[in-house]
N, C-alpha and C positions, 0 to 999 in steps of 0.2 A: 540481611540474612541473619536467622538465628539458630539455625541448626547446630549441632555437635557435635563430634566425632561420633559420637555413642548412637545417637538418632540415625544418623547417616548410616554406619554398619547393621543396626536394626533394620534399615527399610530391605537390605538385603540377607536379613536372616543369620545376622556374622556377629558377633559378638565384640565390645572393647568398652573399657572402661575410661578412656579418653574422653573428658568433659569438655576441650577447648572448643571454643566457636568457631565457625567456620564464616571469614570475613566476606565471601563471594565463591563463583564457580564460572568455571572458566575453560574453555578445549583451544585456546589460543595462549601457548606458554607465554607469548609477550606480556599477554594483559596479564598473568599471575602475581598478585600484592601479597603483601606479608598476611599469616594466614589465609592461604584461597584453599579451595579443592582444584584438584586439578583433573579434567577428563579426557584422557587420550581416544585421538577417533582419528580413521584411518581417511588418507584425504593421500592427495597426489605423494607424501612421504606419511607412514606411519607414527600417527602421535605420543605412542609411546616411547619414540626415540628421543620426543622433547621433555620428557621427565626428569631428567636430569638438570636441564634449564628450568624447567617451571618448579623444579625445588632450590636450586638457587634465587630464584626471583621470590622465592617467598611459601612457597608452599610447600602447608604440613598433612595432606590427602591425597591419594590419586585413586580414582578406579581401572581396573588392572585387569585387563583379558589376554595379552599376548603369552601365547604356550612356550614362550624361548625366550625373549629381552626381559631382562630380569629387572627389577625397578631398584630405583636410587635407593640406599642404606640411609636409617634414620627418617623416613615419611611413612605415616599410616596407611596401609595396603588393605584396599577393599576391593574381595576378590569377584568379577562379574563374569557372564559369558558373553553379554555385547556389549560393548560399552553404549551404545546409540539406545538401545532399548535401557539401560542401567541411568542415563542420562535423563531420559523423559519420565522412568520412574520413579528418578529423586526431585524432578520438578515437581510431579504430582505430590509427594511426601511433603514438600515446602508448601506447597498450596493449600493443601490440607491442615497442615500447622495455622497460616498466616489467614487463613479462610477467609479471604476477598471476597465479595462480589466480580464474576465476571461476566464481561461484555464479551463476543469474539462477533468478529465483524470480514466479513466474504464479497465476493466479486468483481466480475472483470474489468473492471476501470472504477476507481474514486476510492478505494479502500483507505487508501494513508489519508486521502483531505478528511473524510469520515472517523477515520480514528482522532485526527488532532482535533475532531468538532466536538465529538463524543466525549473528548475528554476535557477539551476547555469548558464542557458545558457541569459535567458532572463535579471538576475540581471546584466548580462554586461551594457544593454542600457536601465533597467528598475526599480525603486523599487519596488519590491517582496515580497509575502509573501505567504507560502504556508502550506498545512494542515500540522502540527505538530503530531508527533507520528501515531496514527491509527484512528486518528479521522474523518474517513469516512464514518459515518451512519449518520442517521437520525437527533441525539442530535451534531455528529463530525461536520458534515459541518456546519450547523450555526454558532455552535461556533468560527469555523477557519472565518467564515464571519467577525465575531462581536471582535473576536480576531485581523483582521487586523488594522495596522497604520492609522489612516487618508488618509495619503498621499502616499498609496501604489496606485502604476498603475499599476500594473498584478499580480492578484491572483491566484494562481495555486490550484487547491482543487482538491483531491484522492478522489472518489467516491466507494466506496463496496455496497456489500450486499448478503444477505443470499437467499432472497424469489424474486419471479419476482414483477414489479410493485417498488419496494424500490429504483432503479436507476430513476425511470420517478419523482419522488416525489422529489428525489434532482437536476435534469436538471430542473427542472419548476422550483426549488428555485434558484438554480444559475446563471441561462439564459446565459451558456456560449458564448466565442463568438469563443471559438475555443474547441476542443474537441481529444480526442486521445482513442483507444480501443488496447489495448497491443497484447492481444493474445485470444482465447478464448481455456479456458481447460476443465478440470472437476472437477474444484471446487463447492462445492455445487450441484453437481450431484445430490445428493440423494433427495435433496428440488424440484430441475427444470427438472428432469426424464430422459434430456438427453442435448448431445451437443449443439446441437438444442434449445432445452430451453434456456440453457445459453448464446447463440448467439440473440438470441431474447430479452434477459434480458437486455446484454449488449449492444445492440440497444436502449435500452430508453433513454442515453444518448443523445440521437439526439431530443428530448421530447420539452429540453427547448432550445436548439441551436440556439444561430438567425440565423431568415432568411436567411439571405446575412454570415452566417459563414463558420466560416471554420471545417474541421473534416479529419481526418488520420485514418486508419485502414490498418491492415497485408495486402499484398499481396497474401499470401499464404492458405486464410483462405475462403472457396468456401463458406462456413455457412452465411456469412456474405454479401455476393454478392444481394441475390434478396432483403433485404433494402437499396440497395443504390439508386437506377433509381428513387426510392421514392422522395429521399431528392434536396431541392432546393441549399443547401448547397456549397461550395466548397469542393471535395473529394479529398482527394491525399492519395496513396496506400504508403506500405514501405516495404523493405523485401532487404536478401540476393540474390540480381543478380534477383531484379523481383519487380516492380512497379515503381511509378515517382521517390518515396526517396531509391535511391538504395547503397547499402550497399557493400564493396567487400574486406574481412579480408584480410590483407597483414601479419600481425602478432599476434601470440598468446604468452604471459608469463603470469610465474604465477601470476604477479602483475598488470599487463597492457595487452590494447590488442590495434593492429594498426589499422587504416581502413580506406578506402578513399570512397568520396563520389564525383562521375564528377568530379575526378581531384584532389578532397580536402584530405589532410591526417589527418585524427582525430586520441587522443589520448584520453583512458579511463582508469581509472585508477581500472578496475575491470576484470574479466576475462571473455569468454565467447561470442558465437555467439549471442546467447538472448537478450544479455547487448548491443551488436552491434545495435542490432532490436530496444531495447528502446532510444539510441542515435540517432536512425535515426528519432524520433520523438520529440526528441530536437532539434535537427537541420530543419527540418519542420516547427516545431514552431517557432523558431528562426527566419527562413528565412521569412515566413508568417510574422510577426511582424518587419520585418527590421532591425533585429540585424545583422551586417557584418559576414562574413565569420571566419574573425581574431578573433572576440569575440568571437565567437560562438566556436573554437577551442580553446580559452583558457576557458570557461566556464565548457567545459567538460574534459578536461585536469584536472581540480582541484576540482571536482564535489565534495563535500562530503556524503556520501552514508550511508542513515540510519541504524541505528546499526540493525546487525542478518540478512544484507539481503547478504550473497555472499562474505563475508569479512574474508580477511585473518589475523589470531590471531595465536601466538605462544605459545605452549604447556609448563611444566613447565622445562622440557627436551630440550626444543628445537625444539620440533616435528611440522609442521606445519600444521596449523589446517584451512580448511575451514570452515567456519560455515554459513550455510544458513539453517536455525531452525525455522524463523520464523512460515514458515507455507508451507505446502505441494500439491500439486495434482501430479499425473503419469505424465503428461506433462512437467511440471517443474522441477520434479525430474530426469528426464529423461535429459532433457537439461544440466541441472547441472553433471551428469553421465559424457557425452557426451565432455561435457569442461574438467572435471578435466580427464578425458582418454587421453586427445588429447596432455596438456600443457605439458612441457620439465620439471621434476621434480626429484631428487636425491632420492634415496632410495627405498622402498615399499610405495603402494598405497594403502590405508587402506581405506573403505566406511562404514560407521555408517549411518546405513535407520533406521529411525521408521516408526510406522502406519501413512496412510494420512487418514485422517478422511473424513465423511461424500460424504462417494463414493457410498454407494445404494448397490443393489444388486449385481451389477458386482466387487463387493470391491475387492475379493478373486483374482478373473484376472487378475485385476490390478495392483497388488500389484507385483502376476506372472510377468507379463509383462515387468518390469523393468529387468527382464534376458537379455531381448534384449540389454539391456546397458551398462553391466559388462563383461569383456571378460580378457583375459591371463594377461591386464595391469595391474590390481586388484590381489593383493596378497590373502587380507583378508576382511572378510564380516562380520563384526557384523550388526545382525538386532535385532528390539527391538519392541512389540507390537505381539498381536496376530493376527494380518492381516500381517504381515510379515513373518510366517511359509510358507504360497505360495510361497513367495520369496525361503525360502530356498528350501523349496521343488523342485520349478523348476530348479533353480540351479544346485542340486541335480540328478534330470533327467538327465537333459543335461551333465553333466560329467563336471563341473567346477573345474581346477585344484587348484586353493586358497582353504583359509581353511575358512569355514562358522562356523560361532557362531548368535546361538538363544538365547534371553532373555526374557522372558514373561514382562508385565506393570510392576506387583509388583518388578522384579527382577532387577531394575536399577541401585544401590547399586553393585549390581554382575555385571553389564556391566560396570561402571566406573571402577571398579576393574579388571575388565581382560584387559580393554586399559591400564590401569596406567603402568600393569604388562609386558602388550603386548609393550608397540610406545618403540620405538628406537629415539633420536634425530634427521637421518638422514629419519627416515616417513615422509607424507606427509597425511593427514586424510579429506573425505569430510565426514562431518555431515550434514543430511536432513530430515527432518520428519515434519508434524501438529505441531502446537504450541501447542496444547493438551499435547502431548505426553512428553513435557517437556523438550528437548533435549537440551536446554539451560544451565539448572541444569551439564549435562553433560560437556559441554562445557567448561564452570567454575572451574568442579573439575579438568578437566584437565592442564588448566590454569593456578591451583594452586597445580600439583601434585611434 
């Protein structure tokens, strides 16, 4: 961070001749260090009641909307009317100073394994810095703004969202200059009414793109086709054996997987065709920005891959455990099915699903739907949630020879207990479900059985 008091009050029209730097920026009084700003935002207690803490803890800033709570004696008072909208304007003012190249990167499942690609690939020939943990709403991006080095030249920022309209709010704030759309699913169905929606959603990402930029999207994704003739943009497609960045798996393990692009052989250290699809959007990026071939293969060679996304962890047996917990839709889940069937694995193949949340009306189907993905390779089926009984159900139908176990939400306790009871060292287990659903919790006690 290198802004000043003085910068700071300018971006809102306010005048101070306070030159000190501002060491960081902050709306969680905990995290406030000696010199921060500090910005109060209303949340289940209103933030400007922590101003008093966050200038003990260190800080000589606050921006200041509330008509009555008066601010601590002795800290610089810059006066705003939201603080939320004063927040994303002084991320912009910092970005603008620090003038990065950015990436912003959208869609319904693989965004974070796609950011850490993107950025392992670009930190060959770049200083990087990208959104940390799941800070990609409304308060995440700015902060990941305000949070970069000075002297970062490519910012990679993960974009989400719930509601339509919430992805064009953060492309106007980050004015990418390259852009990436993973996949589009059914996440947040139940908000945006249909695929559709969510293709349209994940289009606003193009909102604040520059002009003259660049943007990547599936090959395989028809949804997506009648906004592109729109855009002035540079377009380049990706996919398995279909678009400019084409992709063609030579090898799948359980801990890596091979695959050459025009020639080139990448290595990843994660498993899965999906994972292929997000590296073929690190190597886009890459090549788009002028990282070499070389780099860009050991980038993603050594990628580190944020916790809970696809990663394999050992049971306390021995058992080997996928875990990819963090969060769910039938698309995703399905993919993940689809790899762990495929890879060369010792023992019984064991699948732990919970509920994917926030599916709408068609929840039930969907949830069914996943039969299509479990077949003779699958010994055993614990499901966990009440939108999971479909699953068994159809299962059930169809004459599945493994052996199904149901557990209601409350009954988690009893599903760690029948796995502890159930893995043999020589299993092999995926875990998949909403982050909701907790399966994490799960995850853990196995870990530590």
């Amino acid at each position: 961070m290198n802004l000043t008091i003085e910068e700071v009050a300018a971006l809102f029209d306010q005048e101070s001749n306070d030159q000190r730097t501002i060491s960081s920026v902050e709306f969680d009084s905990r995290l406030i260090k000696e010199n921060s700003l500090f910005v109060p935002l209303a949340g289940t207690r209103d933030g400007h009641e922590f101003a008093q803490q966050a200038k003990d803890n260190g800080a000589i800033a606050t921006l200041w909307s509330h008509p009555t709570i008066q601010p601590p004696e002795h800290i610089q008072v810059i006066h705003v009317e939201d603080t939320v909208a004063a927040f994303q304007r002084l991320a912009r003012g910092y970005k603008e100073k620090i003038n990065p190249k950015i990436i912003g990167i959208t869609g319904s499942n693989g965004k974070t394994t796609t950011k850490d690609m993107v950025d392992a690939v670009m930190a060959q020939s770049y200083k990087t810095y990208k959104t940390q943990g799941n800070h990609n709403n409304e308060l995440g991006v700015p902060l990941t703004i305000l949070h970069a080095p000075a002297d970062t030249e490519v910012l990679i920022l993960e974009m989400g969202m719930d509601h339509a309209g919430e992805i064009e709010v953060l492309s106007l704030l980050a004015e990418p200059d390259a852009a990436a759309i993973t996949l589009i699913g059914e996440a947040h169905i139940e908000n945006l009414g249909s695929r559709e929606g969510i293709a349209k959603a994940k289009m606003e990402i193009a909102a604040g793109l520059k002009k003259d930029g660049f943007m990547m999207v599936p090959a395989d994704e028809l949804l997506l086709a009648p906004y592109l003739p729109e855009l002035t943009q540079t377009i380049k497609t990706f996919g398995l054996a279909a678009g400019d960045v084409q992709g063609t798996i030579l090898a799948e393990a359980q801990q890596e997987t091979t695959f050459s692009v025009e020639g080139v052989k990448y290595t990843i250290p994660v498993i899965g065709g999906y994972n292929v699809k997000n590296a073929l959007i690190a190597i886009g990026m890459g090549r788009y920005f002028a990282v070499p071939d070389a780099a860009i293969q050991a980038g993603l060679a050594g990628f580190q891959l944020t916790k809970n996304r696809t990663q394999w962890l050992t049971a306390g047996n021995g058992a080997a455990l996928l875990s990819d917990v963090y969060n769910a839709n039938p698309t995703a889940m399905g993919l993940v099915l689809d790899s762990f069937k495929k890879i060369p694995l010792q023992g019984r193949r064991i699948a732990v699903l919970a509920d994917m949340l926030e599916l709408g009306p068609d929840s039930a189907e969907m949830h069914a739907g996943m039969a299509a993905h479990i077949d003779d390779t699958v010994q055993m089926v614990f499901l966990y949630g009440p939108e999971m009984k479909a699953l068994q159900n159809r299962l059930t139908d169809q004459g599945f020879a493994g052996q199904i176990y149901h557990f209601d939400k409350e009954e988690k306790t009893g599903l760690i207990n029948a796995l502890i009871k159930t893995l043999s060292p020589e299993d092999s287990v995926v875990l998949k479900g909403s982050n909701g659903m907790g399966l994490s919790e799960v995850v853990d006690a196995l870990i530590g059985m």
